[in-house]
C-alpha positions in Angstrom: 22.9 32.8 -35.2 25.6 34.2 -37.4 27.4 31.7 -39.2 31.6 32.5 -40.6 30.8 33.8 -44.3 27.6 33.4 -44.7 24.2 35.1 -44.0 22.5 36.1 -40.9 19.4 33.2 -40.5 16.2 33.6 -39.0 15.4 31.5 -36.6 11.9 29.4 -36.9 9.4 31.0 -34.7 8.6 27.8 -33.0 12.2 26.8 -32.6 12.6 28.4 -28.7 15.7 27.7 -26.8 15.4 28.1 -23.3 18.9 27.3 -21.3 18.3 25.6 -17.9 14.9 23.9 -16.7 12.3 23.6 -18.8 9.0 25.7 -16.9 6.3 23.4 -15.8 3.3 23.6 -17.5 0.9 23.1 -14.4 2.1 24.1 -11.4 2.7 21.9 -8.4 -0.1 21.0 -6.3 -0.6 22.0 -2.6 2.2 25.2 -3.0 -0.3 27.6 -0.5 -0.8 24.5 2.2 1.6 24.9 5.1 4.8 24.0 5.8 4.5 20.9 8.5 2.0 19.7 5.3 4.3 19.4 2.7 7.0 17.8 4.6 4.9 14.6 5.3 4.1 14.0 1.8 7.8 13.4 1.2 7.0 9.9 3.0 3.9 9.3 1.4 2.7 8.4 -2.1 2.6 11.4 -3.2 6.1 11.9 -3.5 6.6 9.4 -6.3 4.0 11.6 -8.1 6.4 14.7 -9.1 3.1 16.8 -9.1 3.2 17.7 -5.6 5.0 20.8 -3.4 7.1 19.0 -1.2 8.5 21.9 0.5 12.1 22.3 2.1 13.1 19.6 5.1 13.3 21.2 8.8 16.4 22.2 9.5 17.9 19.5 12.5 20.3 21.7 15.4 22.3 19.0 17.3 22.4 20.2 20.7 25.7 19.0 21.8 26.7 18.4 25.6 29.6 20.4 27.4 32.9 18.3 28.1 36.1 18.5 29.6 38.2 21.0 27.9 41.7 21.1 26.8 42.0 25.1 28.9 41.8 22.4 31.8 44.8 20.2 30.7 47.1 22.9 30.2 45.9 24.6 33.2 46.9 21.1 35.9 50.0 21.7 33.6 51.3 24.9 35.0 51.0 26.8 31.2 49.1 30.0 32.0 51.1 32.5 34.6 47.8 32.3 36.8 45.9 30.7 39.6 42.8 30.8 41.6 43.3 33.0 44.3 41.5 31.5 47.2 41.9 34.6 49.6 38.9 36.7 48.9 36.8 34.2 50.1 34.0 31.9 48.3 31.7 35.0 47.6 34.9 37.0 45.8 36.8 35.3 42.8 39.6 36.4 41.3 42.7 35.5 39.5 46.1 35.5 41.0 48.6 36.5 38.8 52.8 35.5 38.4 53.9 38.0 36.0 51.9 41.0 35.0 49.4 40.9 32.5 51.0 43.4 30.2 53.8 40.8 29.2 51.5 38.1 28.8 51.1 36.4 25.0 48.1 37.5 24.3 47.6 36.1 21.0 48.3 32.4 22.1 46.6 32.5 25.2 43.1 34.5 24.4 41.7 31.8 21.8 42.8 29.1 24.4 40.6 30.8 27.4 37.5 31.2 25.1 37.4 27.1 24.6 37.7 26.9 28.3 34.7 28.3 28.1 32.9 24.8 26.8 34.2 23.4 30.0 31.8 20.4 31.7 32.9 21.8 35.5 31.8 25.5 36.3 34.8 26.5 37.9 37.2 26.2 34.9 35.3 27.9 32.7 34.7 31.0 35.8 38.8 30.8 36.0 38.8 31.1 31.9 36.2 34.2 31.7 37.8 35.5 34.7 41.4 35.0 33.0 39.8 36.4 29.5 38.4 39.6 31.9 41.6 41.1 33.4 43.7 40.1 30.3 41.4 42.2 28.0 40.9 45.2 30.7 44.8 45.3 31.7 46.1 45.5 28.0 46.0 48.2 26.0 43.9 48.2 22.6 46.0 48.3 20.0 47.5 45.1 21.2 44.4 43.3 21.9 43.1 44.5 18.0 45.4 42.3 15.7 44.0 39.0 18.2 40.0 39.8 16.9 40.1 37.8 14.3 41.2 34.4 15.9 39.5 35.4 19.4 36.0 35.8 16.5 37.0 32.4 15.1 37.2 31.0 18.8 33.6 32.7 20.0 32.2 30.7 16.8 33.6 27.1 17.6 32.3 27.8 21.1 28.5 28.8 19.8 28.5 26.2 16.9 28.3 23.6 20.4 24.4 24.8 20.1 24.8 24.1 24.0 22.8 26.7 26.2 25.1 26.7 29.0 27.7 28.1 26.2 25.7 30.6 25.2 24.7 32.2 28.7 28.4 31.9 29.5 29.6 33.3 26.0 26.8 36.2 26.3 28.1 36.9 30.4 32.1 36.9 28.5 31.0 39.6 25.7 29.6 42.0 28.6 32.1 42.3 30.4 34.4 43.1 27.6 32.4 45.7 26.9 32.4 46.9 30.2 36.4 46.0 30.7 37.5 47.9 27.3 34.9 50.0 25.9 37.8 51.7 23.2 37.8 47.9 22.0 33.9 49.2 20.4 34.7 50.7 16.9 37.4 47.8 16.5 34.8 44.9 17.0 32.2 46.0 14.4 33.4 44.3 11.5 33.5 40.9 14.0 29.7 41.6 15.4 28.2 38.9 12.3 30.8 35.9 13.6 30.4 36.4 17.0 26.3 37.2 17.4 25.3 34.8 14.4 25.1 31.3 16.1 23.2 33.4 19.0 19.9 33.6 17.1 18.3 30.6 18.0 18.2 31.6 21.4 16.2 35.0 20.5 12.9 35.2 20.5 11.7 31.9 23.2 14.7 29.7 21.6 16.0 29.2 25.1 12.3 27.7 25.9 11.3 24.5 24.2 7.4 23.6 23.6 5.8 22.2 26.6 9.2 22.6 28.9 9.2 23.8 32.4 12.1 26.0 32.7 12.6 26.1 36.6 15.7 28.2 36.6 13.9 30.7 34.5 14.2 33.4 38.0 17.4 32.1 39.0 19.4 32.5 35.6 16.8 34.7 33.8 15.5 34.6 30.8 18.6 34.2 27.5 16.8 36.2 25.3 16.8 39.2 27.3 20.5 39.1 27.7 21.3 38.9 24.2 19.2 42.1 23.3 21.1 43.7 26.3 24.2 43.2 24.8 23.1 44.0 21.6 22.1 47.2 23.0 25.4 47.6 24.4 27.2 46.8 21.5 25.4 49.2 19.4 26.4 52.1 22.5 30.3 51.6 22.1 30.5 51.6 18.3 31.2 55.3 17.9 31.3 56.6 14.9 30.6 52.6 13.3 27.4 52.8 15.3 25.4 52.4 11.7 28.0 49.7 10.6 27.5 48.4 13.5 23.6 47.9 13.7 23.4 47.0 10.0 25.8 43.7 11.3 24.3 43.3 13.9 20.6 43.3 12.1 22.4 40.5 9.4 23.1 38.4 12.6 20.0 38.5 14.7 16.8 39.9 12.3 14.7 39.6 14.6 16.7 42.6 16.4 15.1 46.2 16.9 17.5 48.8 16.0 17.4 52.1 17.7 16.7 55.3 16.3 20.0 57.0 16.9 21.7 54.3 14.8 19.6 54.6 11.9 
C-alpha cells in the first residue's frame, strides 16, 4: 500500500487479504456421490449442516399444451389473400391464392403463419406451413433476408411451448424451406443457434419418456432422427458458411456429429 507522501509499507506476513469468499478449509462432504444423491439431502438434515455437497436442483421443462391460435382469428377474418383450395381433393392440399405471392407483405405476414403453427386443430397449422411454403419458394431471397430475424424470433416463441407436436411440425416447416429456397442457406447461418436451440431436448430419446409406450413411433417416426436430418441438410446449403454453419449448429445441439467436409 502506498500511502500520499509517505513511505512504501510492508505489509505483515500474516495480514492476507483475499477479495471474495473466504476458501473452505475442509471440503464439502459427499462432492464424488451422484447427482440424484445430493439433491435429496437438500430436504433432509443434512442441509442445515453447511458441510455437505448439495448439488444443483433438476432443471423442471413445463410441457405446455397446443391451443387455439390467433393465425386462426385473423384467418375467419378474411386478413391473409388465401384460402384452402378444396379442388385437389383430400389426398392433395394446397393453398388458393387472390393476389400473387410476389406482392404479398411478407414481413407482417411470415411471423403471423409461424404461431399458426402452435394451433390446437391440424388443419390450421397445415394451411399456415402450407401458406409459409409457397410464400418462401415464390419470393425472391433478398426480400425474404431482411424478415430472418423476426421469422428466428417467431420459430423460438413456437419451440419455447416445449410441446412435441410443435417441434415435429416446426422441424416438417424448416425442411421444406430448405427444399423451397435453398439460396436462403448462407443467409440463415447466423440464425441456426435461435432456431435449433430449444430442439435439443428432443435429441438423443427426448421424444421418448422412461417407461412410455410410444405407439405412433412407425406412424410419425422417430423426432430425433428428423432433427439430425435437417441438421444434415442445413449444413449442405451453407456454402461457403458451411464451417460457420456447423460450429452454430454444434453450440445448439452438442450432442450433434459434424461431418468431415465441414470441419
Amino acid at each position: 500500500m502506498i500511502c500520499s507522501g509517505g513511505p512504501k509499507s510492508q505489509p505483515h506476513p500474516r495480514c492476507v487479504h483475499i477479495c471474495g469468499p473466504q476458501p473452505r478449509r475442509i471440503p464439502l462432504l459427499g462432492r464424488c456421490d451422484p447427482p440424484e444423491c445430493k439433491r435429496l439431502r437438500a430436504f433432509t438434515y443434512q442441509a442445515t449442516q453447511a458441510i455437505w455437497d448439495l448439488g444443483c436442483p433438476e432443471r423442471v421443462v413445463r410441457h405446455r399444451p397446443l391451443q387455439y391460435s390467433k393465425f386462426r382469428e385473423n384467418l375467419a377474418n378474411g386478413k391473409y389473400p388465401f384460402t384452402l383450395d378444396h379442388s385437389g381433393g383430400l389426398s392433395t392440399k394446397r393453398l388458393a391464392w387472390a393476389t400473387e405471392i410476389e406482392l404479398c407483405d411478407v414481413a407482417g405476414m411470415l411471423p403471423e403463419l409461424v404461431e399458426g403453427l402452435t394451433d390446437k386443430d391440424t388443419i390450421f397449422s397445415t394451411i399456415a406451413s402450407l401458406a409459409i411454403t409457397d410464400l418462401i419458394s415464390h419470393t425472391r431471397a433478398s426480400k425474404i433476408v431482411p424478415v430472418l430475424p423476426a421469422f428466428t424470433l417467431a420459430v423460438k416463441s413456437a419451440l419455447r411451448l416445449n410441446n412435441e407436436t410443435i417441434a415435429r411440425r416446426t422441424v416438417s416447416l424448416l425442411q421444406l424451406v430448405c427444399k423451397a429456397q435453398p439460396n436462403l442457406g448462407p443467409n440463415l447461418v447466423p440464425f441456426l443457434h435461435g432456431l435449433l436451440m430449444h430442439l435439443n431436448q428432443w435429441v438423443a430419446g427426448g421424444s421418448q419418456k422412461k417407461g412410455e409406450i410410444i405407439y405412433g413411433q412407425k406412424k410419425r417416426g422417430d423426432l430425433s432422427e428428423k432433427i439430425d436430418a435437417l441438421l444434415c441438410t442445413l449444413e449442405s446449403i451453407a456454402g461457403p458458411e458451411r464451417k460457420l454453419a456447423a460450429c452454430n449448429i454444434k453450440r445448439a445441439i452438442p450432442t450433434h456429429m459434424i461431418t468431415e467436409s465441414a470441419m
